[in-house]
Structure formats: C-alpha cells, structure tokens
C-alpha positions, 0 to 999 in steps of 0.5 A, spaced: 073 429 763 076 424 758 074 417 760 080 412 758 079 406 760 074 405 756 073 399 751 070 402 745 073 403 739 076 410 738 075 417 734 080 415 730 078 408 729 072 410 727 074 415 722 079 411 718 072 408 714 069 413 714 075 418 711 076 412 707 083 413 710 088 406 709 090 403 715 096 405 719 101 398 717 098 400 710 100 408 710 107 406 714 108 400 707 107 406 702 111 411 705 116 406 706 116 404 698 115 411 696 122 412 700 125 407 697 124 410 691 126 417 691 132 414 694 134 409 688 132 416 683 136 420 688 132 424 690 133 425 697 140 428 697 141 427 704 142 419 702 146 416 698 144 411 695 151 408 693 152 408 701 145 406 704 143 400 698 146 393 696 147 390 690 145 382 690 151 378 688 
C-alpha cells in the first residue's frame, strides 16, 4: 500500500537529476517560447497569429 503522508521527496523528484530532466517551470517556460514561435512563423494553422498577437504602439 502506498504510503501518502509521507514527507520524503518523491520518485519523480528524484528523477529529475538523475535523468537530467529541467524542471517543471522550466519545461512549461520552453514550451510556452517554442509555442510563440510556431504561432508568429504560422505554424500552427489553428492560431492566427494576426487575431492572437499585438503589435506595440
């Protein structure tokens, strides 16, 4: 039975250096830019990028 009261880390925690794997914040962050960039390139055909990004004045 799992124990969920625990205060260890968890698996996943643990993982993270070992895998070398960037943090939650970070891969959200990423994808986030990578998103931007597809969308400004048009990219993404389901996102006009006319309609969704703003020009400064």
């Amino acid at each position: 039975m799992n124990n969920y009261k625990s205060k260890e880390e968890g698996c996943v925690t643990n993982m993270l250096p070992t895998f070398k794997l960037n943090s939650l914040q970070d891969r959200r962050v990423y994808n986030r830019l990578v998103m931007l960039y597809k969308i400004t390139r048009g990219m993404v055909p389901a996102v006009d990028p006319d309609e969704y990004l703003t020009s400064k004045p």
